[in-house]
C-alpha positions in Angstrom: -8.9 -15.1 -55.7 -6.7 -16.9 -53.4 -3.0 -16.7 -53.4 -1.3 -20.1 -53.1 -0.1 -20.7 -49.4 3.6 -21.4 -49.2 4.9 -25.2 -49.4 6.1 -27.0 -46.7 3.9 -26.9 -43.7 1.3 -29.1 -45.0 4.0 -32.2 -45.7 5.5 -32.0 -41.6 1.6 -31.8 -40.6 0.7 -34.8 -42.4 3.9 -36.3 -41.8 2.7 -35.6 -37.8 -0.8 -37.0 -38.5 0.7 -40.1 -40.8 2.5 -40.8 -37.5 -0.5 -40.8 -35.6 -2.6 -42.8 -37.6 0.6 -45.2 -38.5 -0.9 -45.4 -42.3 -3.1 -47.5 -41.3 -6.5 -45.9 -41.8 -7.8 -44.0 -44.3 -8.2 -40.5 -43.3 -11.2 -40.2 -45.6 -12.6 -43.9 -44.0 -12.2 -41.4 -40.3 -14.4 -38.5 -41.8 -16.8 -40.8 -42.6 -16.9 -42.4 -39.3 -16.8 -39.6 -37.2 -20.1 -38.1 -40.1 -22.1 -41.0 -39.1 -21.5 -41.5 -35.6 -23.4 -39.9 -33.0 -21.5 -39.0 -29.7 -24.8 -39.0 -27.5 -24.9 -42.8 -28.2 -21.6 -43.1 -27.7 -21.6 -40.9 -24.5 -24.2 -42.7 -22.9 -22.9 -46.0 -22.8 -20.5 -44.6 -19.9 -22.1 -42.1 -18.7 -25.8 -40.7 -18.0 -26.9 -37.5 -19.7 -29.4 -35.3 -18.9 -31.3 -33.3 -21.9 -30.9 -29.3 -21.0 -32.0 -27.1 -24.2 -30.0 -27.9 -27.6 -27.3 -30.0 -26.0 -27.3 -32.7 -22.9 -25.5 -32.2 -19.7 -23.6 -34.5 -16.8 -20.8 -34.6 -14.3 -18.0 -34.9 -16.1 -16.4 -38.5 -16.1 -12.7 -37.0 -16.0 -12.7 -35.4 -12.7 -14.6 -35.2 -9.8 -17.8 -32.7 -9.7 -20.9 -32.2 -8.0 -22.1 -29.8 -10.7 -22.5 -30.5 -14.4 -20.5 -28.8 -16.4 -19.8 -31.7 -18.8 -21.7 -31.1 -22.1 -22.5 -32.9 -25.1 -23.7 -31.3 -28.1 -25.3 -33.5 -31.0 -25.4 -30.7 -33.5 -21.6 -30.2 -33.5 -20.7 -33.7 -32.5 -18.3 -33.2 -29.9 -18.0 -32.7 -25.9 -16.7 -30.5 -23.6 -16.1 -30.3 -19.8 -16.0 -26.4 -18.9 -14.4 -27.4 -15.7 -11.3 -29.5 -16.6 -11.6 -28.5 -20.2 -12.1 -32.3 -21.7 -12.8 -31.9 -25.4 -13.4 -33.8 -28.6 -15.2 -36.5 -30.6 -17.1 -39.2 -30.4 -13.5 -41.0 -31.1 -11.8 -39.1 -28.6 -14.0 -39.5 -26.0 -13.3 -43.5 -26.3 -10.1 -43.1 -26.6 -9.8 -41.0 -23.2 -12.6 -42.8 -21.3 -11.7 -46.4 -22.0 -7.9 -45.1 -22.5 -7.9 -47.3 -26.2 -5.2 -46.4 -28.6 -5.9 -44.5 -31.9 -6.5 -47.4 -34.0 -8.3 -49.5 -31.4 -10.9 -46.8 -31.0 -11.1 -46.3 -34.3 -12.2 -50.3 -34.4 -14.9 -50.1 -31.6 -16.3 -47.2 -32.6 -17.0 -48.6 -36.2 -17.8 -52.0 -34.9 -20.4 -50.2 -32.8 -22.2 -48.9 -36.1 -21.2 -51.7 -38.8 -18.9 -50.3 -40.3 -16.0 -52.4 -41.9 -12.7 -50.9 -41.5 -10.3 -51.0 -44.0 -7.9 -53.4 -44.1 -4.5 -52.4 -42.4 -1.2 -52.6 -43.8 0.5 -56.2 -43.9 3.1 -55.3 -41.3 0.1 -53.9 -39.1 -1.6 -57.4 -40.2 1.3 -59.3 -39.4 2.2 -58.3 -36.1 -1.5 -58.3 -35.2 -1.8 -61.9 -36.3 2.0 -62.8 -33.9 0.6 -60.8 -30.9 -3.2 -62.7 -31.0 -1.7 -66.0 -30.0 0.9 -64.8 -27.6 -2.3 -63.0 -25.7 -4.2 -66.1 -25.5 -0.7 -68.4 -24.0 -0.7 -65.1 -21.1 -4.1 -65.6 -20.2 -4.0 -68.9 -19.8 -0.4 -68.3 -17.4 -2.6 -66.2 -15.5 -5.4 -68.2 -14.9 -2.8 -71.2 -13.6 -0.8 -68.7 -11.4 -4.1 -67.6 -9.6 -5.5 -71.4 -9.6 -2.0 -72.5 -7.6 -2.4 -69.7 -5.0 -5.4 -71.4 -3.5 -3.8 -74.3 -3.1 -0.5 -72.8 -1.8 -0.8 -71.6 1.6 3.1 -70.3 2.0 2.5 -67.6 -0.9 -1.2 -66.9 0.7 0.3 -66.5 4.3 3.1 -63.8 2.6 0.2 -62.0 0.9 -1.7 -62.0 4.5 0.9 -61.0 6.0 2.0 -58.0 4.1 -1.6 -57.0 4.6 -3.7 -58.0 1.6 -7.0 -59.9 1.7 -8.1 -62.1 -0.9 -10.6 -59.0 -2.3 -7.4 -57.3 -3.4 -5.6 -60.1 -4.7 -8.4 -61.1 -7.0 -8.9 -57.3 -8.1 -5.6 -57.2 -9.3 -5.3 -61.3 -10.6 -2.7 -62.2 -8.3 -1.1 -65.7 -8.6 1.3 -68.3 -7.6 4.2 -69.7 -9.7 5.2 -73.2 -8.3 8.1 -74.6 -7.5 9.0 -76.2 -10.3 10.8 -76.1 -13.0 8.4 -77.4 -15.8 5.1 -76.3 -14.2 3.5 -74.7 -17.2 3.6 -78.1 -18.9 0.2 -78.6 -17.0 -1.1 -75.9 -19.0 0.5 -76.0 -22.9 0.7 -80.1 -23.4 3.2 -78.4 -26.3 5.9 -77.4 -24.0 8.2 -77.1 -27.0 6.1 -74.6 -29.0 8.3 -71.6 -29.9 6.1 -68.9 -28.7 6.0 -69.8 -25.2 9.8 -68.3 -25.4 8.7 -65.2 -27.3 6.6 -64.0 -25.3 8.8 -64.8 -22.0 7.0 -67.7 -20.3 9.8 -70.3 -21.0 13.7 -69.8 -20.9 16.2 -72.0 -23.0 19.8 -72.9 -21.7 22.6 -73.0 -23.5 21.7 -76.9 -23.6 18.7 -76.3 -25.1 16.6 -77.3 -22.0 13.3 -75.6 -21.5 12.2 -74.2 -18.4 9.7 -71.9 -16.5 11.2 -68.3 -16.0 9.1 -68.1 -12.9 9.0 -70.9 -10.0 8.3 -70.2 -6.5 7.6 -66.5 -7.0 4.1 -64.7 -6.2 3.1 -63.3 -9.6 1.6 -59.8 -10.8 0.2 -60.1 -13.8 1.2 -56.9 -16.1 -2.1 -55.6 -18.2 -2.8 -53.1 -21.4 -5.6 -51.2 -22.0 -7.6 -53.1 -23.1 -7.2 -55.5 -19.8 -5.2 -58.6 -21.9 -2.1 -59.9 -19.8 1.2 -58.7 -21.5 3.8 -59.8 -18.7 4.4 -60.8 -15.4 6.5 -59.6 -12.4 6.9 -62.0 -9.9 8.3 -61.6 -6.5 10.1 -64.5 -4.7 9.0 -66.2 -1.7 11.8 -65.9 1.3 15.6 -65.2 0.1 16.3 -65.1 -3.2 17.3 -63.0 -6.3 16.2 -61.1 -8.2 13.8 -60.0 -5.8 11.1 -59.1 -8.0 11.5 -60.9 -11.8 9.9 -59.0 -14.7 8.8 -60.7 -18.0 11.8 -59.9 -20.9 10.8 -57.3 -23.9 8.4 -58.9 -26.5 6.1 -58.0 -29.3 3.2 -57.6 -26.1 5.6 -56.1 -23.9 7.3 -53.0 -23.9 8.5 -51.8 -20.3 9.3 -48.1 -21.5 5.5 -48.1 -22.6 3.7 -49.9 -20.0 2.4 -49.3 -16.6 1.2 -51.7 -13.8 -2.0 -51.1 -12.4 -3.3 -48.8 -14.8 -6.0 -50.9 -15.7 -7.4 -51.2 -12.2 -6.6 -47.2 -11.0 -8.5 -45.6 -14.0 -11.5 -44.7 -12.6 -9.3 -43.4 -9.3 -7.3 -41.6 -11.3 -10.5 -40.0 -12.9 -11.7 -39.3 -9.4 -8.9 -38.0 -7.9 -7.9 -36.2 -11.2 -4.3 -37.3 -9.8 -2.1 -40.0 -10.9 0.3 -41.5 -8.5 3.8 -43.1 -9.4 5.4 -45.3 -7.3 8.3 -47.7 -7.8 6.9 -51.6 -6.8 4.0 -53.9 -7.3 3.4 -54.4 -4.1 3.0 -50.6 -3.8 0.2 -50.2 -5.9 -1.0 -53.0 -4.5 -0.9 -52.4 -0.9 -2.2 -48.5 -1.5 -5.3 -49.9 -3.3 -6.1 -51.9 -0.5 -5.8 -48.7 1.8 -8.0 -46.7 -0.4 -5.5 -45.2 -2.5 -6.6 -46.8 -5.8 -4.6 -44.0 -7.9 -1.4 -45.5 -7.6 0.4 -47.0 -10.7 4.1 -48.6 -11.0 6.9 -48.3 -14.0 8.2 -52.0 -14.6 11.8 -52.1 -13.4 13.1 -49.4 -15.6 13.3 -45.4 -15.4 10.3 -42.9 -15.6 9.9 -42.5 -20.2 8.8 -39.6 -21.8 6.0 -41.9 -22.8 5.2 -43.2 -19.4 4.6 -39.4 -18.8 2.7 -38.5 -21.9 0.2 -41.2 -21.1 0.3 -40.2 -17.3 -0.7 -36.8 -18.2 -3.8 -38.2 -20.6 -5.4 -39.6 -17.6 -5.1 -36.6 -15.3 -4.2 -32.9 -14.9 -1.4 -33.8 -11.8 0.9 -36.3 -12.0 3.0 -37.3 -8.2 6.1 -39.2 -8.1 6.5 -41.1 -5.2 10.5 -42.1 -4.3 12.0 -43.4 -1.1 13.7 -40.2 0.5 17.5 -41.6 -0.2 20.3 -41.4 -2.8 18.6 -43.7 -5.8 15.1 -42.6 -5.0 16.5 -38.8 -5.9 18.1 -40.0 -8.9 14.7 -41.8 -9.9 13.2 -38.6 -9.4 15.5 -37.0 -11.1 15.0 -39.0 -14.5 11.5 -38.6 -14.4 11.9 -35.1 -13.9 13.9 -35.0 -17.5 11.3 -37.2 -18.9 8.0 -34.9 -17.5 9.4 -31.9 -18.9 8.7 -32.0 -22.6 5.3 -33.1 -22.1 4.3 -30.2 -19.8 1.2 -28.1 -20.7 0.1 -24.6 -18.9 -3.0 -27.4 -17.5 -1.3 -30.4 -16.0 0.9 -30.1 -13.0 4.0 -32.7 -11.8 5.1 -32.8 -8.3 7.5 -35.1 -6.3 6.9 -36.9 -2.8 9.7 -38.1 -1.3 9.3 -40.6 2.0 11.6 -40.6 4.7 14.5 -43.0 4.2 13.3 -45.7 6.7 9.8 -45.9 4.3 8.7 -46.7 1.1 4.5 -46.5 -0.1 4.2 -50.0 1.0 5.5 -50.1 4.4 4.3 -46.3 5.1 0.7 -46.6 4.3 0.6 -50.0 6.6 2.3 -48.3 9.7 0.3 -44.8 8.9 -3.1 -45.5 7.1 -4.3 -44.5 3.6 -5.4 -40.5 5.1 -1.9 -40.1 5.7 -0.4 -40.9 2.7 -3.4 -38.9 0.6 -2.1 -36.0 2.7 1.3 -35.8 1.5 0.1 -36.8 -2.1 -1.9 -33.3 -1.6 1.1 -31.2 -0.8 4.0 -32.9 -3.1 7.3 -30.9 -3.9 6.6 -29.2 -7.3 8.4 -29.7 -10.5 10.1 -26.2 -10.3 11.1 -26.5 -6.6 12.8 -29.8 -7.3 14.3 -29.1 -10.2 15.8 -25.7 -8.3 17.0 -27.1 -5.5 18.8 -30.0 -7.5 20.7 -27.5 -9.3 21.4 -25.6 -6.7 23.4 -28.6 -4.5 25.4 -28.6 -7.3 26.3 -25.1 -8.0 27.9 -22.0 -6.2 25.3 -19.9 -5.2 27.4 -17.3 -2.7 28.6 -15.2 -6.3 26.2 -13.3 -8.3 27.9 -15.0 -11.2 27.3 -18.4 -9.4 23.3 -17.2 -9.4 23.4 -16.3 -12.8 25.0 -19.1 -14.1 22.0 -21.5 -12.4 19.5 -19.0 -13.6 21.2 -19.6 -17.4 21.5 -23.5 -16.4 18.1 -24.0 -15.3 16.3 -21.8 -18.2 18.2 -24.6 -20.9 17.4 -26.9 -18.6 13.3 -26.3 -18.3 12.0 -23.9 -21.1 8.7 -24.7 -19.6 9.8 -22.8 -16.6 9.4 -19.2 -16.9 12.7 -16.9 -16.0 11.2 -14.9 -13.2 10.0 -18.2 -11.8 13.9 -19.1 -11.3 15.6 -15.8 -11.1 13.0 -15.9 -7.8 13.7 -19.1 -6.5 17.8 -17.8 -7.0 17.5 -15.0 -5.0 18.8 -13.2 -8.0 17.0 -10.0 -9.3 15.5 -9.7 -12.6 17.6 -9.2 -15.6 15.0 -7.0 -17.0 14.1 -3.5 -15.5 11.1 -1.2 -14.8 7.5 -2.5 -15.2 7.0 -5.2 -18.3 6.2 -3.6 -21.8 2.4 -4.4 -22.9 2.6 -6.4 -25.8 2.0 -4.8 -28.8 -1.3 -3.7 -29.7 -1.0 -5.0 -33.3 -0.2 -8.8 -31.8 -3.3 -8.4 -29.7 -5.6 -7.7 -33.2 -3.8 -10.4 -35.0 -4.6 -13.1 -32.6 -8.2 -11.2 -32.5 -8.8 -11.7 -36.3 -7.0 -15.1 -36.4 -9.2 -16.4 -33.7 -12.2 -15.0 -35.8 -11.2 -16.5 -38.6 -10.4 -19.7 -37.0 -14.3 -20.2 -35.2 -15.4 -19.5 -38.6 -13.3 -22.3 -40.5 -14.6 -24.7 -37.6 -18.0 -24.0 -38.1 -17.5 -24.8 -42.0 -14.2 -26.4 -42.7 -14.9 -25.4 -46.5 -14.1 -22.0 -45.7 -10.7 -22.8 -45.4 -10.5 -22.3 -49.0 -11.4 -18.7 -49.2 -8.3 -17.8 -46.6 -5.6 -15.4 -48.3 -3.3 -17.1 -46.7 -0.5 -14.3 -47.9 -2.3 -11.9 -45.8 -2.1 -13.8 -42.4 0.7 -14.6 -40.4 2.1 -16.8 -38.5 3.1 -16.0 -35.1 -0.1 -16.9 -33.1 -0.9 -20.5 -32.3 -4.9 -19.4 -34.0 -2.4 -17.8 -37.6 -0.3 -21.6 -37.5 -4.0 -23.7 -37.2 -5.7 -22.0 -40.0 -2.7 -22.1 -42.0 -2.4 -26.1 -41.1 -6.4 -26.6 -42.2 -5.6 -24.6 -45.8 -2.8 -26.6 -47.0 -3.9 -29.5 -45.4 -6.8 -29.0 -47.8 -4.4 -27.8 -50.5 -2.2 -30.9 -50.7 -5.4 -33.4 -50.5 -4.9 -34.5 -47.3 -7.7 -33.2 -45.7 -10.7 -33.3 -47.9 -14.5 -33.2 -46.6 -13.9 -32.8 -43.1 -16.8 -33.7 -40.7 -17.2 -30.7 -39.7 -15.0 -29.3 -36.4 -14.5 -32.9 -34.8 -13.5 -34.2 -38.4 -10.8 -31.1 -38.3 -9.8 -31.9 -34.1 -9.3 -35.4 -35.4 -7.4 -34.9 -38.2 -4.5 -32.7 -35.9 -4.8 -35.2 -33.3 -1.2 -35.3 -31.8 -0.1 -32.2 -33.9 1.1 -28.9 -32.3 -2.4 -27.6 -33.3 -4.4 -30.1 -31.8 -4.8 -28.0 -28.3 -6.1 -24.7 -30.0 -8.6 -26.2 -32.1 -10.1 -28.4 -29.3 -10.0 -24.6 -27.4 -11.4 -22.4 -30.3 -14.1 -25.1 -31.3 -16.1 -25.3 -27.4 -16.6 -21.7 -28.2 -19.2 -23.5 -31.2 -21.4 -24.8 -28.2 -23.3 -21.5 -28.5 -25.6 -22.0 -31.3 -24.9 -18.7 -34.0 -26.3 -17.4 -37.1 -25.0 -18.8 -40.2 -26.0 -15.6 -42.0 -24.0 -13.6 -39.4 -20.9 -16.0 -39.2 -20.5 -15.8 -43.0 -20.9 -12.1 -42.7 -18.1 -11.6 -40.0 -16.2 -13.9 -41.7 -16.2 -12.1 -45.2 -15.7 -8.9 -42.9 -12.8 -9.8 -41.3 -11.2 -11.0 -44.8 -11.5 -7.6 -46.1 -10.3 -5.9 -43.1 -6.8 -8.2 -43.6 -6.9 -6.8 -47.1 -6.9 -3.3 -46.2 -4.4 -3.7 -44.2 -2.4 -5.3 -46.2 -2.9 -2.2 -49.2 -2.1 0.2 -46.4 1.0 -1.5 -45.2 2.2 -1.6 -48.4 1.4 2.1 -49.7 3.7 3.1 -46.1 6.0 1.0 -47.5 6.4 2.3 -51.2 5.6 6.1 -50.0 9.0 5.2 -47.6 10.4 4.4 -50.3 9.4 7.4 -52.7 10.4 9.9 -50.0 13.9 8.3 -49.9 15.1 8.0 -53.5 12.1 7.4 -55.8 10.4 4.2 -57.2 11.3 2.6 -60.1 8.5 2.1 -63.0 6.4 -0.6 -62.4 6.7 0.4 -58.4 4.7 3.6 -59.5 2.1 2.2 -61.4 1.8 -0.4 -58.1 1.6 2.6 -56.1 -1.2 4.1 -58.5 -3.1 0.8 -58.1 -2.6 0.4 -54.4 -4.0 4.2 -53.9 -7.0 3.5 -56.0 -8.1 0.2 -54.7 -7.7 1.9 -50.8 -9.9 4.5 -52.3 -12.7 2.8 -53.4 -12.6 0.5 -50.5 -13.6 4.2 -48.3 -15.7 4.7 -50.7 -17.9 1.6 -50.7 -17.8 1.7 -46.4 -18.9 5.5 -46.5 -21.9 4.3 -48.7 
C-alpha cells in the first residue's frame, strides 16, 4: 500500500509548469498532442533521417558534426543528440529548431495534425487580437522603408560606404525613412488611427500634431521568432541625435526580451554552436557580411537575464563582445550579473573585449572576418572576468584581503566552484588533506533513485506504486520521482504520454534537465518483463532498508533506557517482517 507523499511540492511544481504554460492550454489537450503526434514526421520536415535498426539517425541540426549521432526514436517519441546532448519531443524539437515559444509550438504542431486547440483565455484572446493588427501596420512600415532606399541614393552611398552590398541589406530588410515629417501618410491613408502611436510609428506633441518618429534615418527592422517586424532602430544620416533611434516599448516590443538579428543568425548560431553579442546594428550587420553570421545585438538597453536564458537555448557558448574602454566593461559587467543565474555545467560564457580605438564594426572591416572568429575562439571566461573585476577593487597584498575576495566572489557566483577562486586568489585551500569520498550510502541512493526513475519513464503509471516515505530527497533523480507522484497525486498530471508527455509536463521546472538525462538512457530497447522485475526489486530493497534502519534505531534506543509499550510491540513487528523477508530470499 502506498503511504501518502507529503503536501507541498506538487502545488510550487504546478505552480512552475502553470507559469510555463500561462493557463492557457490544457495540460491533458498537451498529452494528447504529443500521443498522436509522430516526431519522425515532424523531424523530417527540417532535417533528413536515415533509418538505422529500431530508430533513424542524422547530423544533428544543433551543432556542427560530420558524424550522426543525432537520433530519433519513433517508439519512445523523442530525440536525442549524444554529442551536444539535444533532447525531447516532438514539441521540443519545434520549439528549439524554429526557436517558437511554448504556446506557438504547441499551435503548429496541432495545426500540422488537425487538431483544434482549445480556446485560450480572454486576456491571452485579447492581447492576441491588439497585437494582430499592430503586426500587419509594421510590415507595411517595412516594406515602405526598403521601397525608399532604392530611390535614395544618400542612404545607399552610407550603406556602400560602411561596406555593405545590397545582398546584405536585403538579408536583413534594410530601409530608408524619408525626410519628412508625415511620410507614412503614403502608406496608412488613416494617419489618425490610434494604433499607429501604439505600436511606435507615429509621435504626438503636446499640440496634438502627428508625426513620423523616424525621418531621414536608415532603418533596421527589429524581428521575433517567428520573422514579424516588432520595431525599428534607425540610424541617422550625417549629424544628428540620437544616433541610432529605437522603436518605444509596446505590446510587440519588449527591448529586455528581444534581440536583433536573431532571426537571420539562427542557423549560424546552430553551426557555430556559439552565439555572439555585440552592442549595434550595424555590428551584426557588418559581421554577417564578413562571414560572421552568429552575431546578434541587445536593443539599446543592458544585457537581461532573459536575453541570456534565450542566448543559452540556441547554443552551448555564449561571447560578449564590448569595446575595450570604461562603458564597454560596465556593459560586460551587467551581463556578467545577468549570465550567472542561467548557467548550466554545459553552456559556457566568455567576454571579448576590443581594443579601445575598435568596435565589431570597424575591426572586422580593417581586419577581416578570420580575425575576428579568432578572438571569438579564445574569449576571456566568465570566471577570469568576474576575478579580475573583483580584484581591481579589493586589497589583495593581506591574506585577509584574499579571503575576503574569496568570500566576496563565492556570494557573488555560486556557480563558481571555491577552489576555482581560492586558485585564481593565490590563496590556499581552506580545506586540508586529500577530499573525503562521498559517502557510500549517497552513491546507492542516487543508484536506486536513478533505477527507479528509468522505470517511471518507461511507464509513467508506475509512479503510483512509489513509497514515497521510503525515498529521499537529496538527489536531483529522489526530487523528479517525487515531482511525477504528486504531480499524479494532486491531478495534475494524469495519463502522461509516456516519457516525452512526463519531459513536457516539467518543461522549465528544476527537474526538467534530469528527466531529459535519465530518459535517452530509454533509446536502448529493454524487456518489459525485466524492467517491471527490477523495478519491484529495487522497491523491496528500499523497504528493507527502511525496517533495518529503524530496528538500529529502536535497539539504540532499548540499550539506552528501554522502549515504551507500543515501541516493543513495533520492535516485535519490525524483527519478524525482516525475518521473513531472509527467509523468502534464502528460498
Amino acid at each position: 500500500m502506498r503511504l501518502a507523499a507529503p503536501t507541498g511540492g506538487a502545488c510550487l511544481l504546478g505552480a512552475a509548469r502553470r507559469r510555463h504554460n500561462a493557463g492557457v492550454i490544457p495540460e491533458s489537450f498537451i498529452q494528447e498532442l504529443l500521443a498522436r503526434v509522430d516526431i519522425v514526421d515532424v523531424v523530417e520536415r527540417f532535417v533528413p533521417l536515415k533509418k538505422g535498426g529500431a530508430n533513424y539517425q542524422a547530423c544533428c541540426p544543433f551543432h556542427s558534426e560530420k558524424t550522426p549521432s543525432f537520433t530519433v526514436s519513433p517508439s519512445k517519441q523523442f530525440y536525442h543528440c549524444f554529442g551536444c546532448g539535444a533532447h525531447g519531443s516532438a514539441l521540443g524539437f519545434l520549439m528549439q529548431y524554429s526557436g517558437l515559444p511554448f504556446v506557438d509550438a504547441v499551435e503548429e504542431l496541432a495545426h500540422s495534425i488537425g487538431m483544434q486547440v482549445p480556446k485560450v483565455t480572454e486576456r491571452n484572446l485579447a492581447e492576441r487580437a491588439k497585437k494582430a493588427p499592430l503586426t500587419e501596420l509594421m510590415a507595411r512600415a517595412a516594406k515602405f522603408y526598403r521601397e525608399r532606399l532604392k530611390t535614395s541614393p544618400k542612404a545607399v552611398d552610407y550603406l556602400k560606404g560602411r561596406g555593405l552590398t545590397g545582398e546584405i541589406a536585403a538579408r536583413f530588410g534594410l530601409g530608408y525613412a524619408p525626410d519628412d515629417w508625415q511620410g507614412l501618410q503614403n502608406v496608412f491613408p488613416d494617419y489618425n488611427d490610434a494604433a499607429l502611436v501604439e505600436c511606435g510609428l507615429v509621435i504626438v506633441n503636446d499640440q496634438g500634431r502627428r508625426y513620423d518618429r523616424f525621418r531621414d534615418r536608415v532603418m533596421f527592422p527589429i524581428l521575433d521568432q517567428r520573422g514579424n517586424v516588432i520595431g525599428f532602430g534607425g540610424r541617422v544620416l550625417g549629424e544628428g541625435e540620437p544616433k541610432y533611434l529605437n522603436s518605444p516599448e509596446t505590446p510587440l516590443f519588449e527591448k529586455g526580451r528581444e534581440l536583433y538579428g536573431l532571426t537571420q543568425a539562427r542557423q549560424s548560431i546552430r553551426d557555430a554552436d556559439t552565439v555572439i553579442v555585440v552592442e549595434g546594428y550595424m555590428d551584426v550587420v557588418a559581421l554577417a557580411q564578413y562571414g560572421v553570421g552568429n552575431a546578434v545585438a541587445t536593443l539599446g538597453t543592458a544585457t537581461t537575464p532573459n536575453h541570456v536564458h534565450k542566448l543559452l537555448r540556441q547554443a552551448s557558448k555564449v561571447v560578449f563582445c564590448f569595446d575595450g574602454d570604461a562603458a564597454g566593461r560596465k556593459a560586460a559587467w551587467r551581463a556578467l550579473e545577468a549570465s550567472l543565474e542561467q548557467l548550466a555545467d554545459d553552456k559556457a560564457v566568455g567576454f571579448l573585449f576590443l581594443p579601445v580605438e575598435h568596435d565589431p564594426d570597424s575591426f572586422v572591416r580593417q581586419e577581416g572576418g578570420d580575425a575576428f572568429r579568432r578572438l571569438v575562439a579564445q574569449p576571456t571566461t566568465l570566471t577570469e572576468f568576474l576575478l579580475r573585476s573583483l580584484k581591481a577593487d579589493m586589497d589583495l597584498s593581506t591574506a585577509e584581503g584574499r579571503a575576503h575576495q574569496v568570500t566576496k566572489a563565492v556570494a557573488e557566483a555560486a556557480a563558481l566552484t571555491q577552489a576555482e577562486v581560492e586558485g585564481q586568489c593565490g590563496l590556499k585551500p581552506l580545506s586540508r588533506g586529500r577530499p573525503a569520498p562521498p559517502p557510500r550510502s549517497r552513491a546507492i541512493a542516487i543508484s536506486k533513485a536513478r533505477t527507479l526513475l528509468r522505470a517511471v519513464l518507461g511507464r509513467p503509471e508506475r509512479a503510483a506504486r512509489l513509497p514515497l516515505d521510503l525515498i529521499g530527497r537529496e538527489t536531483a533523480e529522489e526530487q523528479a520521482l517525487y515531482a511525477i507522484a504528486e504531480a499524479m497525486d494532486h491531478g495534475e498530471l494524469s495519463a502522461p504520454a509516456g516519457s516525452v508527455g512526463l519531459i513536457e509536463f516539467f518543461r522549465g521546472s528544476p527537474h526538467e534537465a534530469v528527466l531529459s538525462r535519465e530518459s535517452a538512457a530509454l533509446l536502448d530497447e529493454v524487456d518489459e518483463s525485466v524492467e517491471e522485475a527490477v523495478f519491484n526489486d529495487t522497491l523491496e530493497k528500499l523497504r528493507l532498508e527502511a525496517i533495518a534502519s529503524e530496528v538500529d534505531a529502536l535497539s539504540a534506543k532499548a540499550r539506552a533506557g528501554g522502549l515504551a509499550a507500543e515501541e516493543r510491540e513495533r520492535y516485535r513487528q519490525l524483527l519478524a517482517s525482516k525475518a521473513a523477508a531472509g527467509a523468502q530470499r534464502s528460498d
